[in-house]
Backbone as ProteinMPNN parsed JSONL, in Angstrom:
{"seq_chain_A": "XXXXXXXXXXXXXXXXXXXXXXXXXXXXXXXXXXXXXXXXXXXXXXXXXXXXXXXXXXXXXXXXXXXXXXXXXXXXXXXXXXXXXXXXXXXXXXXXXX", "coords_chain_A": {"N_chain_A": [[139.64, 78.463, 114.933], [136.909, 80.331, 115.023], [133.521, 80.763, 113.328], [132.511, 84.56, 113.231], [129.514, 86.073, 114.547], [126.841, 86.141, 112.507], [125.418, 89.144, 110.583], [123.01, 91.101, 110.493], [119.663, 89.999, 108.285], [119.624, 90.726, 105.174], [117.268, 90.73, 103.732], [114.686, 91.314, 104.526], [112.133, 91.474, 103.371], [110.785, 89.419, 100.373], [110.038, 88.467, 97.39], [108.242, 85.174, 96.598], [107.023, 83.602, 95.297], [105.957, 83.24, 92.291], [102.642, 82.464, 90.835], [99.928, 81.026, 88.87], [97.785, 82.276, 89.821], [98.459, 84.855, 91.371], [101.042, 86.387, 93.337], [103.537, 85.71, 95.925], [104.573, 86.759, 98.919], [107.242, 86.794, 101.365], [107.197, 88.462, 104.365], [108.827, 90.36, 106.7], [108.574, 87.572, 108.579], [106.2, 86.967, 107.864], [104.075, 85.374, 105.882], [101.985, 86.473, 102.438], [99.551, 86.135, 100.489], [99.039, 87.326, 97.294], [96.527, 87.95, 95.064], [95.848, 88.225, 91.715], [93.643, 88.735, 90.737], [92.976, 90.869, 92.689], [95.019, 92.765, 92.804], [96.084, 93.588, 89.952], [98.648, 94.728, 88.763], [100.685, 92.759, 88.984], [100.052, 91.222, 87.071], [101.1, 91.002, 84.341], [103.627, 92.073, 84.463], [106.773, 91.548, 83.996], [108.821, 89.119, 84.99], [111.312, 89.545, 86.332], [110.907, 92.072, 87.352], [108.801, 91.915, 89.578], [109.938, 90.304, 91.055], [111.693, 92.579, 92.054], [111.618, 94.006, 94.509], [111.015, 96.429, 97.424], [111.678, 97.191, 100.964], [110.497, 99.258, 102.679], [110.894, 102.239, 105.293], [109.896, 100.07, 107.105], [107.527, 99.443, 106.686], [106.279, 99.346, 104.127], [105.76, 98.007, 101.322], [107.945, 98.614, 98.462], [107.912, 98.528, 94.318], [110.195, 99.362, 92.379], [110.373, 99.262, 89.722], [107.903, 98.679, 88.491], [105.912, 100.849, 89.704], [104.499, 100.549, 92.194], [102.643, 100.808, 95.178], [102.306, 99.549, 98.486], [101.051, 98.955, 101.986], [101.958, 97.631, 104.661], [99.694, 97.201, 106.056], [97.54, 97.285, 104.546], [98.102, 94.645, 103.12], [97.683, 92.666, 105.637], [95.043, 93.106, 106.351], [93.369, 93.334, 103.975], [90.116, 94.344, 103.356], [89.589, 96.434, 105.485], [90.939, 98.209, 103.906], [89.612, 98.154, 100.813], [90.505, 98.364, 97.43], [88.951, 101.393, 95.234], [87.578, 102.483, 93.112], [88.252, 105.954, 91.396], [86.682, 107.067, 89.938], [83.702, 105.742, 89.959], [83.166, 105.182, 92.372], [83.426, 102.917, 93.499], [84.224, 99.068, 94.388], [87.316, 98.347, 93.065], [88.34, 95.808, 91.611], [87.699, 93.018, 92.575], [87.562, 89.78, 93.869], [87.317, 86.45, 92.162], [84.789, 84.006, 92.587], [85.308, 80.743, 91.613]], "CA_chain_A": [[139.077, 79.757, 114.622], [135.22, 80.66, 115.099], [133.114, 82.342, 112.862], [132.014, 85.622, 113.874], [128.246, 86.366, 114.314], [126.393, 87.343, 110.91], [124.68, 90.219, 110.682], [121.188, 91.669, 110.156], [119.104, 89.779, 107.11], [119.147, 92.039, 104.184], [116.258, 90.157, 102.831], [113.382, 91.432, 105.086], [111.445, 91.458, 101.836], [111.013, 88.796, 99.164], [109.262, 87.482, 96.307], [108.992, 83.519, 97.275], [106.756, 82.223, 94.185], [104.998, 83.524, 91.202], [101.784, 81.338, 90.484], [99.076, 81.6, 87.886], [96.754, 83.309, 91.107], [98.897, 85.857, 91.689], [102.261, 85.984, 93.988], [103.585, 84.831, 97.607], [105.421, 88.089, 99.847], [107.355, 87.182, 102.794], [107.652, 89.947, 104.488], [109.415, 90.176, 108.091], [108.136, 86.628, 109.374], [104.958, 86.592, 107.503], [103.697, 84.915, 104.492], [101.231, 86.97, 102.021], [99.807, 85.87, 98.738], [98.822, 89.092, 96.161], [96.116, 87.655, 93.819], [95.795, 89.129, 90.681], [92.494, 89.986, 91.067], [93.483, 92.08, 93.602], [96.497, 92.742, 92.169], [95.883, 93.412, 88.553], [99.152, 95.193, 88.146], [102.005, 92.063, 88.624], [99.968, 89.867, 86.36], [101.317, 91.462, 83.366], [104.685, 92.434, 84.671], [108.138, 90.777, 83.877], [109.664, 88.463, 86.428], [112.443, 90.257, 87.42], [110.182, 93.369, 87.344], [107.774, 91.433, 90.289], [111.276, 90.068, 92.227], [112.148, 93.572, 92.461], [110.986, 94.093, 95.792], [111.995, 97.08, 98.076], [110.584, 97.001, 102.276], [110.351, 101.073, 102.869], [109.882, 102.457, 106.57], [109.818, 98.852, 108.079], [106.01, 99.032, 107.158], [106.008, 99.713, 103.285], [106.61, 97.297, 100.03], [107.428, 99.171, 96.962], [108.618, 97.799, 93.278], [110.285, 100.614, 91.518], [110.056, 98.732, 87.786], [106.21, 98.5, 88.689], [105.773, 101.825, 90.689], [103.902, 100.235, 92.941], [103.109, 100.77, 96.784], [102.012, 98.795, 99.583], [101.1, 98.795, 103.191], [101.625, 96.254, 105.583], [98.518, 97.166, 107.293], [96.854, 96.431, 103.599], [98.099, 93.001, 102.867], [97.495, 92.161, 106.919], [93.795, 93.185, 106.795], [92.806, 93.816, 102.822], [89.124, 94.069, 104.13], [89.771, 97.502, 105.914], [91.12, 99.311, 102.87], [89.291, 98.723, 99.876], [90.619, 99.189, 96.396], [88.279, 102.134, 95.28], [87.667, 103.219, 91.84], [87.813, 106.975, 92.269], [85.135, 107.797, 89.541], [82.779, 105.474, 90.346], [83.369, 104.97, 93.826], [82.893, 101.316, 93.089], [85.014, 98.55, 94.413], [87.615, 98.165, 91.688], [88.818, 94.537, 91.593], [86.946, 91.715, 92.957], [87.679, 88.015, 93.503], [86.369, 85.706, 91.168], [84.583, 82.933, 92.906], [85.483, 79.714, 91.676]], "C_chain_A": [[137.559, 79.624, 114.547], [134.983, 81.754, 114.479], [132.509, 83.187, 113.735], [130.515, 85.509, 113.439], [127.894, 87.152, 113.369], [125.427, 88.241, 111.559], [123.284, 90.478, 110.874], [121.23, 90.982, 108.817], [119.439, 90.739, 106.571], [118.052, 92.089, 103.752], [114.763, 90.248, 103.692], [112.006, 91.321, 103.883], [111.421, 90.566, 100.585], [109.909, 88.24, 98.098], [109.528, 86.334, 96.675], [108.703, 82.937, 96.212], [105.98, 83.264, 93.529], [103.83, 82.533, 90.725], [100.797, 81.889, 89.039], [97.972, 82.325, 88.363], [97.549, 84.309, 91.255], [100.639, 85.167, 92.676], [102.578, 85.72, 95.236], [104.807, 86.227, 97.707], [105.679, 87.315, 100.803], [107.818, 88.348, 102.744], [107.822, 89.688, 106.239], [108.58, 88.905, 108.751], [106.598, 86.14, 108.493], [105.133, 86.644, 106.011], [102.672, 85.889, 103.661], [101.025, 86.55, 100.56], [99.048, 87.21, 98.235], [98.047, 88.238, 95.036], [96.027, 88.435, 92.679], [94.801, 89.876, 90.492], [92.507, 91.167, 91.576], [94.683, 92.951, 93.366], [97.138, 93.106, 90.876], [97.933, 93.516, 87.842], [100.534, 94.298, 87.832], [101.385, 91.271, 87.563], [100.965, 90.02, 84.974], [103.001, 91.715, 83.044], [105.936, 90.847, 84.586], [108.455, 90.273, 85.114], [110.652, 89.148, 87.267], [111.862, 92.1, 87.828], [109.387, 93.135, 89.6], [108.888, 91.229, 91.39], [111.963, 91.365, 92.407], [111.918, 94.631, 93.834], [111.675, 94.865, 96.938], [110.853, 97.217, 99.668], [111.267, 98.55, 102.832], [110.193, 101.253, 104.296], [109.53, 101.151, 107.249], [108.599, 98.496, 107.95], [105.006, 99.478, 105.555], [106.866, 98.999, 102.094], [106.889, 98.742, 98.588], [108.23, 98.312, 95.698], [109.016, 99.289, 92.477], [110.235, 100.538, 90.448], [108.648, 98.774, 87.723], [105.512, 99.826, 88.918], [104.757, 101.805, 91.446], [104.021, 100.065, 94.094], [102.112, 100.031, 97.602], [102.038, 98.469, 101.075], [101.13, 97.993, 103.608], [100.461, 95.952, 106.044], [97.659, 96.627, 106.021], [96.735, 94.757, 103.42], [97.498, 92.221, 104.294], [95.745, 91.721, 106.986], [93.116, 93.931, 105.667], [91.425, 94.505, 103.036], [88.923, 95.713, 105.01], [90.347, 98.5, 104.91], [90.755, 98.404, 101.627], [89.74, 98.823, 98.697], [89.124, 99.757, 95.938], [88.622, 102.727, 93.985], [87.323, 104.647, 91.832], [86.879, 107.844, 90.972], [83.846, 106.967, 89.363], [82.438, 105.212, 92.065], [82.696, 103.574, 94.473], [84.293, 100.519, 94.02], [86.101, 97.814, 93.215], [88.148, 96.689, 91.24], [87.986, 93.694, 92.969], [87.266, 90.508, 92.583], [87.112, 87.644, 93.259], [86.213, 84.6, 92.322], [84.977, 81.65, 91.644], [84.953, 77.972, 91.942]], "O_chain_A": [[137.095, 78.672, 113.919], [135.432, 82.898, 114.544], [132.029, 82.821, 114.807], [130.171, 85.033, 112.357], [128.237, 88.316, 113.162], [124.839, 88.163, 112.638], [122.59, 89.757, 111.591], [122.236, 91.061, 108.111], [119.627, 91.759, 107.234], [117.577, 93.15, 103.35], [113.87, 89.414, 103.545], [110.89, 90.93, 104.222], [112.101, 91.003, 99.655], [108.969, 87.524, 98.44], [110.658, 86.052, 97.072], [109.403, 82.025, 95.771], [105.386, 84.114, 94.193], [104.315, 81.606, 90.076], [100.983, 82.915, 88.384], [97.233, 82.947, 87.599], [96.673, 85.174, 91.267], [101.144, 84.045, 92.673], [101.558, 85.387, 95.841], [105.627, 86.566, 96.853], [104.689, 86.888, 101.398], [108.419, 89.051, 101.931], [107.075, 88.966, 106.898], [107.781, 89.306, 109.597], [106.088, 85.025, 108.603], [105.788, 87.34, 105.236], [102.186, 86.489, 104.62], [101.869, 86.555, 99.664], [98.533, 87.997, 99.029], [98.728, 87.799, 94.109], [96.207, 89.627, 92.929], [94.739, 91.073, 90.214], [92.159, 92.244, 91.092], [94.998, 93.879, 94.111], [98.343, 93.014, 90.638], [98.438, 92.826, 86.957], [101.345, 94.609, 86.96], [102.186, 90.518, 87.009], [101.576, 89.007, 84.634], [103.565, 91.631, 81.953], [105.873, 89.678, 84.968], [108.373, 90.906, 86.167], [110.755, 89.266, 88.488], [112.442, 92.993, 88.446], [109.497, 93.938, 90.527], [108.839, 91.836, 92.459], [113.016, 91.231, 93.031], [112.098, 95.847, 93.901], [112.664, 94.378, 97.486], [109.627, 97.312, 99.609], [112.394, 98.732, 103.292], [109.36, 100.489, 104.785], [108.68, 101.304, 108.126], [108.154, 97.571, 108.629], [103.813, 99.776, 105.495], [108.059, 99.168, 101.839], [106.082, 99.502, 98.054], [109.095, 97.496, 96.017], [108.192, 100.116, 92.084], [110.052, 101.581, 89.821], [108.226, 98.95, 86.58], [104.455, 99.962, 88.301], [104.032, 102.795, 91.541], [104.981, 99.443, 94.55], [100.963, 100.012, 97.16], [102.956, 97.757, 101.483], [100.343, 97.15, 103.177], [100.091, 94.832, 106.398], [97.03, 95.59, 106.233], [95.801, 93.961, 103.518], [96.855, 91.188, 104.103], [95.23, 90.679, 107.392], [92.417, 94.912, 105.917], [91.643, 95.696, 102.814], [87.735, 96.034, 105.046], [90.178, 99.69, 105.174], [91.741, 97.747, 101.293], [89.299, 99.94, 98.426], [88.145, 99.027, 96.096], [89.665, 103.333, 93.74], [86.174, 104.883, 92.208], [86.493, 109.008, 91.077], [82.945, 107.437, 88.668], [81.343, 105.108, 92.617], [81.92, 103.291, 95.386], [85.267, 101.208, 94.324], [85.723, 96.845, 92.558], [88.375, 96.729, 90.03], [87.885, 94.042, 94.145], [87.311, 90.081, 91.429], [85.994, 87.931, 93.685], [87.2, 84.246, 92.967], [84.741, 82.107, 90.526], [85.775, 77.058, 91.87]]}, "name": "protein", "num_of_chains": 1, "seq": "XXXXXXXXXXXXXXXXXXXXXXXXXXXXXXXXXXXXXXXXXXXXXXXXXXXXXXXXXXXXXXXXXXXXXXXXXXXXXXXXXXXXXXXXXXXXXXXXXX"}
């Protein structure tokens, strides 16, 4: 008897590692880390809050314990969007050099 061919992943989407920098996304084939800097809002958040990880539209993370959203095209090319404080119209998080 031969197994039958598995399916489609379910797991297009995962939390891989939590660090003390922030966290590691694969996401369809690609690696992404999420510093905290950048990131303010997992530092704070519960583990299973952060592994709660949903891939929207083939082209959109969200965490619904977090209510937090995320473009692919963001994490790909941070650098082109900006976080933007919208009453100073400041950049709102900045990486700490080191």
């Amino acid at each position: 008897m031969k197994s039958s061919v598995l399916g489609r992943s379910t797991s297009e989407a995962e939390v891989q590692n939590i660090t003390q920098n922030g966290i590691w996304v694969f996401v369809k084939g690609k690696e992404y880390m999420l510093p905290f800097t950048e990131y303010p809002w997992f530092k704070g958040a519960k583990v299973a809050e952060v592994l709660n990880l949903r891939l929207l539209h083939e082209n959109h993370l969200y965490w619904p314990d977090l209510d937090v959203d995320l473009g692919l095209e963001v994490l790909a090319d941070p650098d082109r969007f900006p976080l933007m404080d919208r009453v100073t119209k400041k950049r709102a998080y900045r990486a700490v050099s080191r």
